[in-house]
Every structure is written in structure tokens, then in C-alpha cells.
C-alpha positions in Angstrom: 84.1 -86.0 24.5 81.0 -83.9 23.5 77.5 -85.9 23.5 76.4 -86.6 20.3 73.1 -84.5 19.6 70.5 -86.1 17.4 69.7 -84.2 13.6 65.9 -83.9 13.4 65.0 -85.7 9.8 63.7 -83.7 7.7 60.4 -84.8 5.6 60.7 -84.3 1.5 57.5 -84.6 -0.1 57.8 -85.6 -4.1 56.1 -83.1 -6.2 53.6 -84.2 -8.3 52.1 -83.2 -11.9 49.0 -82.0 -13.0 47.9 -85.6 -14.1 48.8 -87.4 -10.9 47.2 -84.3 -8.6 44.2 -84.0 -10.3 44.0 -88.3 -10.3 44.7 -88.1 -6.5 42.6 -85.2 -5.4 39.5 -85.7 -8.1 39.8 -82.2 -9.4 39.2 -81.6 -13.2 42.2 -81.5 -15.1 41.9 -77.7 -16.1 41.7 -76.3 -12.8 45.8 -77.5 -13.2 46.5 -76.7 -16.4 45.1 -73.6 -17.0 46.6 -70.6 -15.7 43.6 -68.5 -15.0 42.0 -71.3 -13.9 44.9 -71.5 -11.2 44.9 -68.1 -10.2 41.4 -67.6 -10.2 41.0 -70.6 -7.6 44.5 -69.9 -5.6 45.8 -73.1 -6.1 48.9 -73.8 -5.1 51.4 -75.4 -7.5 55.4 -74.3 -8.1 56.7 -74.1 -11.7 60.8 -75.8 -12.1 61.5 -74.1 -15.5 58.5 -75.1 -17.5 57.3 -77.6 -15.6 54.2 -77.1 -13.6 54.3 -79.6 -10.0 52.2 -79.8 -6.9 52.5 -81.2 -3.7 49.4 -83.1 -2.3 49.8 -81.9 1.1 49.1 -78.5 -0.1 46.5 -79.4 -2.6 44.6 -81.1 0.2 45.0 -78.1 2.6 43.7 -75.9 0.0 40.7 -78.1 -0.8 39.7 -78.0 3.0 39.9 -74.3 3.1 37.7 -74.1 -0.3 35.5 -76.2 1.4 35.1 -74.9 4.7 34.4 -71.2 3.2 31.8 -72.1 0.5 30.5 -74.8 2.7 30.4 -77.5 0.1 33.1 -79.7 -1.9 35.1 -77.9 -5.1 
């Protein structure tokens, strides 16, 4: 009988929309929604057919490095 190896769990986060993530991470509401707004900033967000999501983890990662390089908050 072979041992039974564990399956390491894997970690979904829910994707989020423009409302919720700029809610959650108190960023204006146009940075989301607009489109050179979003590439002017490098924020990342993934579009599933038309609809525009986040995820927070990256949001928050992305904030940090904004941040850390202009040396004040977004």
C-alpha cells in the first residue's frame, strides 16, 4: 500500500469590483473606472468579459509600492 501524500490547499481569493476595492482600499472611484486612469497608475485589475474585478491582495501590494517610491500615501 503506497502512503497517502497530503495535497497542499490551494488559497482562492474572490475578486472584487471597482466599488467594493475602492470602499476597502480608500482610493477614488475613478482611478478604477477609468481606463487611463488605470494605466496611467499601473493598477492591477483583470477584465472577465466586460466586467472589470480586482483582487485586494494585489491592490494593497500595489499601494505599498506607490507608496514606498513617491514616499507618501496615493
Amino acid at each position: 500500500m503506497k502512503p497517502i501524500k497530503p495535497q497542499p490547499t490551494v488559497v482562492r481569493e474572490p475578486f472584487v469590483d471597482a466599488g467594493e476595492a475602492a470602499f476597502t482600499m480608500n482610493l477614488p472611484m475613478y482611478y478604477l473606472t477609468n481606463a487611463r486612469q488605470r494605466a496611467k497608475l499601473r493598477i492591477p485589475h483583470y477584465r472577465i468579459g466586460r466586467m472589470l474585478r480586482f483582487k485586494l491582495s494585489e491592490l494593497s501590494a500595489w499601494q505599498q509600492m506607490k507608496s514606498s517610491a513617491e514616499g507618501g500615501s496615493v
